[in-house]
Short mmCIF file of the C-alpha atoms (twelve columns), coordinates in Angstrom:
data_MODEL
# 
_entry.id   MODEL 
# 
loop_
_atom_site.group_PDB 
_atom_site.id 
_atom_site.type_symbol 
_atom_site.label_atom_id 
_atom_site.label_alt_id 
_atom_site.label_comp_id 
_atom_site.label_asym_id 
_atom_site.label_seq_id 
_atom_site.Cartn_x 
_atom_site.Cartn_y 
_atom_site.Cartn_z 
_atom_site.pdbx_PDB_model_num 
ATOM 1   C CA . UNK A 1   20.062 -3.888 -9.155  1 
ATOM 2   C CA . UNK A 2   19.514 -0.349 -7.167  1 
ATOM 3   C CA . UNK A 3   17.598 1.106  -4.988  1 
ATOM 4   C CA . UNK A 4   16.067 4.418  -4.863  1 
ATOM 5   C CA . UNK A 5   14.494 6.612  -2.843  1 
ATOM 6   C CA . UNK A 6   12.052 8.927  -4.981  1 
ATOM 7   C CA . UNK A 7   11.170 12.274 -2.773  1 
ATOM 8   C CA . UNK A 8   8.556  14.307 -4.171  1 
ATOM 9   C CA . UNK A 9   9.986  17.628 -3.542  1 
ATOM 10  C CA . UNK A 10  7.713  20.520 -3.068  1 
ATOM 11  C CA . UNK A 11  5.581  17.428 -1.114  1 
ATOM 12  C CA . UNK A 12  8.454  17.476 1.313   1 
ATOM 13  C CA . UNK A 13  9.843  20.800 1.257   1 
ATOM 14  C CA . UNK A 14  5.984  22.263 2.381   1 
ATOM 15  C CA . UNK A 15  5.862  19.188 5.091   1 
ATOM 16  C CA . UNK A 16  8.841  19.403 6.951   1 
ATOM 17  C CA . UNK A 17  9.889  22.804 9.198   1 
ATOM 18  C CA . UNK A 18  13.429 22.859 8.220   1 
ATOM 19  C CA . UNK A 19  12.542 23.390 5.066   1 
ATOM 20  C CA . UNK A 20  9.971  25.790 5.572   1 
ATOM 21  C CA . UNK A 21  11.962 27.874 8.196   1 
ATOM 22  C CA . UNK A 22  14.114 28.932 4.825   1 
ATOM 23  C CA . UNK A 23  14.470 31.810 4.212   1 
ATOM 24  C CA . UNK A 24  13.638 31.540 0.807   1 
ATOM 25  C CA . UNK A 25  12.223 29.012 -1.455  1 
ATOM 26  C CA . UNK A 26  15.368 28.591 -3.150  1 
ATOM 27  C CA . UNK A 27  17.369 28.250 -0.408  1 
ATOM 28  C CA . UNK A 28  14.447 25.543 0.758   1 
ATOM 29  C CA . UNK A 29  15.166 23.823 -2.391  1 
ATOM 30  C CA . UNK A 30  18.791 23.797 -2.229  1 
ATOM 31  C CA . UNK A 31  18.785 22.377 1.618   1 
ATOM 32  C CA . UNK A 32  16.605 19.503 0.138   1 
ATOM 33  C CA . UNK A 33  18.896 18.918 -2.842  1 
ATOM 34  C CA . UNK A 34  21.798 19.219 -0.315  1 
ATOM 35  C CA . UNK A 35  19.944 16.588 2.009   1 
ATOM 36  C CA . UNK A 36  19.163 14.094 -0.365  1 
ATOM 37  C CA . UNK A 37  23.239 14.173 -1.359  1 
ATOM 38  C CA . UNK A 38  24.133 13.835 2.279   1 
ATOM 39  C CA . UNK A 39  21.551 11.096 2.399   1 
ATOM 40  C CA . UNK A 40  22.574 9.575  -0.571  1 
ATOM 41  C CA . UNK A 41  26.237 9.168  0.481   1 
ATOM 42  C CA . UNK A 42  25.083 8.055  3.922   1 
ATOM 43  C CA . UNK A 43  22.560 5.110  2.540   1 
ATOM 44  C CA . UNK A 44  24.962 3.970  -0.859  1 
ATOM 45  C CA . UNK A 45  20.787 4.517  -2.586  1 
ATOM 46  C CA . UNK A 46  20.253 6.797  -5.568  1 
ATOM 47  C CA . UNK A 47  17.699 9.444  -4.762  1 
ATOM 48  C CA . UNK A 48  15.768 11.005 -6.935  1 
ATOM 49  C CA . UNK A 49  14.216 14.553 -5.919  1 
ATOM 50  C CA . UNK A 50  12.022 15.284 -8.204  1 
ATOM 51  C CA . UNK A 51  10.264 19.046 -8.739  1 
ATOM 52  C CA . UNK A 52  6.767  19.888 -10.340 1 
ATOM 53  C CA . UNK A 53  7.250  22.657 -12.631 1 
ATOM 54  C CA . UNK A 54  4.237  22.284 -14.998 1 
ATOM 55  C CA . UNK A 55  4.037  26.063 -14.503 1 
ATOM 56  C CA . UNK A 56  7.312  26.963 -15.846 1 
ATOM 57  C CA . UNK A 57  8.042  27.569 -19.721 1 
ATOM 58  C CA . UNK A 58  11.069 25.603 -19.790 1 
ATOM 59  C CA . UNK A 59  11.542 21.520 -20.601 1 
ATOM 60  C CA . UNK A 60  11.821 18.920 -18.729 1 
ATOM 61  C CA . UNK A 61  14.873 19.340 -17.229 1 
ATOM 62  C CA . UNK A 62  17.354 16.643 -15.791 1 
ATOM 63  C CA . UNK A 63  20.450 17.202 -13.631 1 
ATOM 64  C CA . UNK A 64  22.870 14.890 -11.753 1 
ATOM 65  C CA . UNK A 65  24.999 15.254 -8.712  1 
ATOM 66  C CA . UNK A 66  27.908 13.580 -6.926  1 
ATOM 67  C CA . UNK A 67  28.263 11.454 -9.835  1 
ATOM 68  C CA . UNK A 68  24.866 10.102 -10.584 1 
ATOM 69  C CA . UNK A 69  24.063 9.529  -6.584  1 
ATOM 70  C CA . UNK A 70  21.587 12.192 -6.828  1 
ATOM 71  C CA . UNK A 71  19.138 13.036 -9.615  1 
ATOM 72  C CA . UNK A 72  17.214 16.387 -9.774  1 
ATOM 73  C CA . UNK A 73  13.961 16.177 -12.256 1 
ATOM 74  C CA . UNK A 74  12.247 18.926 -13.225 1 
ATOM 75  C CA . UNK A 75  8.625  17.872 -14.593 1 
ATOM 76  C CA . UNK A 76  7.777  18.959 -17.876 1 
ATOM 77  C CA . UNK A 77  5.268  21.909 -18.399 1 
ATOM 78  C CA . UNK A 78  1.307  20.837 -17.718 1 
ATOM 79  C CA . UNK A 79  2.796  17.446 -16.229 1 
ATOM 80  C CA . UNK A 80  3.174  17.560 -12.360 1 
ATOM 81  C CA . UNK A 81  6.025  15.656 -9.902  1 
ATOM 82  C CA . UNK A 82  3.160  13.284 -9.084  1 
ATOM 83  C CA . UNK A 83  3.366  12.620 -13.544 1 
ATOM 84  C CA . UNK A 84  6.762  12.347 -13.405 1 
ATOM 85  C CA . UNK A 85  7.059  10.130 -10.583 1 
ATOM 86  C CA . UNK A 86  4.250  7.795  -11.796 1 
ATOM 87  C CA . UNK A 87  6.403  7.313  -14.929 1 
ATOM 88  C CA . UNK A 88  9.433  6.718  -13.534 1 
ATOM 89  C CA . UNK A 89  8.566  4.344  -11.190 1 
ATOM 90  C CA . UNK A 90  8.013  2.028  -14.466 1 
ATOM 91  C CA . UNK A 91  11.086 2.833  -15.205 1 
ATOM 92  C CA . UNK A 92  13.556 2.378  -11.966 1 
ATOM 93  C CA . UNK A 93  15.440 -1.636 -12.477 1 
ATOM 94  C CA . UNK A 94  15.222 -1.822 -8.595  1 
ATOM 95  C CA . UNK A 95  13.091 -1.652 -5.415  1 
ATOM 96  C CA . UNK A 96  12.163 2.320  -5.001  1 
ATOM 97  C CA . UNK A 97  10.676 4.006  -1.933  1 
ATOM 98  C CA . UNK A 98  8.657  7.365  -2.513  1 
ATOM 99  C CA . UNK A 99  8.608  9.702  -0.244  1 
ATOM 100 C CA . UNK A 100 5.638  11.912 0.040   1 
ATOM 101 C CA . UNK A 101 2.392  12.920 1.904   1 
ATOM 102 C CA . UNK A 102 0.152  12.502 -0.989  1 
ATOM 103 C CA . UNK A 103 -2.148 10.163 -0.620  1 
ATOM 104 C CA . UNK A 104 -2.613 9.183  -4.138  1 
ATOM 105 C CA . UNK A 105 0.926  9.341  -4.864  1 
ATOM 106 C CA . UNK A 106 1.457  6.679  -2.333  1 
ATOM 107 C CA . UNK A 107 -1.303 4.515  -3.334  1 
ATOM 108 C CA . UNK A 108 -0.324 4.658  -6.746  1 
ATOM 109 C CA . UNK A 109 3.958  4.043  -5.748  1 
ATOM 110 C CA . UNK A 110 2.272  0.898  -3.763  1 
ATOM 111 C CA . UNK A 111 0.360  -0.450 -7.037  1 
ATOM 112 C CA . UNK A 112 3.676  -0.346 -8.944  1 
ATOM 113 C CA . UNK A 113 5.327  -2.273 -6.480  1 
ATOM 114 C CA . UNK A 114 7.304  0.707  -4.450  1 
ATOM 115 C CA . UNK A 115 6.998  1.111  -1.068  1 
ATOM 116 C CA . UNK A 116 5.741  4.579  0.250   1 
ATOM 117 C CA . UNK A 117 6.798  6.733  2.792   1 
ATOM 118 C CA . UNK A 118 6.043  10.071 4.780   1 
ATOM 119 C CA . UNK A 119 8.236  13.084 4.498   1 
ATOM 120 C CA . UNK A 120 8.611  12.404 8.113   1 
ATOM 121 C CA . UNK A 121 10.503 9.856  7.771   1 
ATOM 122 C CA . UNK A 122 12.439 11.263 5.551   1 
ATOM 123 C CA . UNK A 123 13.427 13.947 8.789   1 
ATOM 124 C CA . UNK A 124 13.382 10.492 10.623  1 
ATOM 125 C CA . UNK A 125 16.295 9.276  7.981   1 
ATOM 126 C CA . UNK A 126 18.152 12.295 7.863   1 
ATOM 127 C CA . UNK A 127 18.207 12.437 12.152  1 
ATOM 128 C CA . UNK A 128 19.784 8.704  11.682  1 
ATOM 129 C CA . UNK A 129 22.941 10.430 9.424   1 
ATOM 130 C CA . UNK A 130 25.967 10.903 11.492  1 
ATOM 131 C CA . UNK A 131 26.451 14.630 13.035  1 
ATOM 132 C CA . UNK A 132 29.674 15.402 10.385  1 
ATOM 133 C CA . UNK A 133 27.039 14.536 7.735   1 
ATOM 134 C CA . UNK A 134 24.352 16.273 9.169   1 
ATOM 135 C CA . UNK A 135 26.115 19.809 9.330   1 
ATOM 136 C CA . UNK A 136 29.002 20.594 7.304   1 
ATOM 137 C CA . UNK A 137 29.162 24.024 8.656   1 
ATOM 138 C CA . UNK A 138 30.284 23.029 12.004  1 
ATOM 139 C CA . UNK A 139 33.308 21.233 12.582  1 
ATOM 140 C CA . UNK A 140 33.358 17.687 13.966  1 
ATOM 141 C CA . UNK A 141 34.815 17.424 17.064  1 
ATOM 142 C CA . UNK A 142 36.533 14.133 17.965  1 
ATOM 143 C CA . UNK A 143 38.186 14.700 21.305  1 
ATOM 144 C CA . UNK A 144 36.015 15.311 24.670  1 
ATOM 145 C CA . UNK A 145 38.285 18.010 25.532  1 
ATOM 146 C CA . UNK A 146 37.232 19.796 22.252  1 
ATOM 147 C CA . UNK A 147 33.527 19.657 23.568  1 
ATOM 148 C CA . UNK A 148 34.228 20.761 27.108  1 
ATOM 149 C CA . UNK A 149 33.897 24.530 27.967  1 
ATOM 150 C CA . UNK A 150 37.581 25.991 29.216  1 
ATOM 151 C CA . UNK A 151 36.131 25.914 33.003  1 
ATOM 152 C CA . UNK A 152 35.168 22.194 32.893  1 
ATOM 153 C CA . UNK A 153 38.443 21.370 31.703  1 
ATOM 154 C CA . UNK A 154 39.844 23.172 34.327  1 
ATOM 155 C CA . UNK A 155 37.613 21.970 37.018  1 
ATOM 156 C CA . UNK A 156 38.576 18.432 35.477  1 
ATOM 157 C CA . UNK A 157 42.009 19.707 35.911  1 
ATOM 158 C CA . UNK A 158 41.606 20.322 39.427  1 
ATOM 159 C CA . UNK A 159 40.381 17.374 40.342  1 
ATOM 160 C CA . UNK A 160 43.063 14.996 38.360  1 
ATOM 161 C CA . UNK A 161 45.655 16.712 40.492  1 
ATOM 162 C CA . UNK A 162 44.257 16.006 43.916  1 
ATOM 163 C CA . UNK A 163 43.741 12.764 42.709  1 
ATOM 164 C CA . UNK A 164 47.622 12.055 42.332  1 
# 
């Protein structure tokens, strides 16, 4: 049986400031889907991120990443994320944890049997991964010495020699 964590997107996107400091709402949605797959291969859950776009013309639209770890959902048009998260809760084989500050979203995620949760704690979550998950565009650095600025090391230096 899984376990999934449901985030209602645009919910948590408009919540959160490092989504909102974006420079663009697309690259806000693509730090959320990139995120959730960090998230994803931190946890071992499935998450769901799930995107209302009952304005748009197009279908409902359903993507998967990392080899089903993550699972995009666009809603259909006239339905919202809240619609599309309703029904799949009554879907999901497995506990499921929804994460959004919408009140009746959460009520309704606790009637099904899910557990609820704030886009804060998503943030909370994400603080929790590791720092080589957290930013891939800076290098992990293993050794001390790689963290030290060149005059520490030399001080350090200094003092290891009067020392012998």
């Amino acid at each position: 049986m899984s376990s999934y964590l449901v985030l209602d997107a645009y919910n948590v996107i408009g919540a959160l400031d490092r989504y909102r400091d974006a420079a663009t709402f697309d690259a806000a949605r693509e730090l959320l889907i990139i995120d959730a797959l960090k998230a994803a291969g931190w946890t071992g859950r499935t998450i769901v991120v799930v995107f209302d776009a009952h304005r748009a013309p197009d279908p409902r639209k359903e993507e998967s990443r990392a080899g089903g770890a993550v699972r995009i959902v666009y809603s259909a048009p006239g339905e919202s994320a809240d619609d599309e998260i309703e029904r799949l809760l009554t879907k999901l084989e497995g506990s499921a944890t929804v994460y959004t500050a919408d009140f009746a979203l959460q009520r309704t995620a606790l009637a099904r049997g899910s557990a609820r949760a704030t886009p804060r704690e998503f943030a909370n979550l994400l603080d929790e991964l590791p720092a080589i998950t957290r930013n891939p565009s800076k290098p992990f650095k293993a050794r001390i010495s790689e963290r030290l600025s060149e005059e520490t090391l030399r001080k350090l230096e200094e003092i290891r020699r009067k020392a012998q």
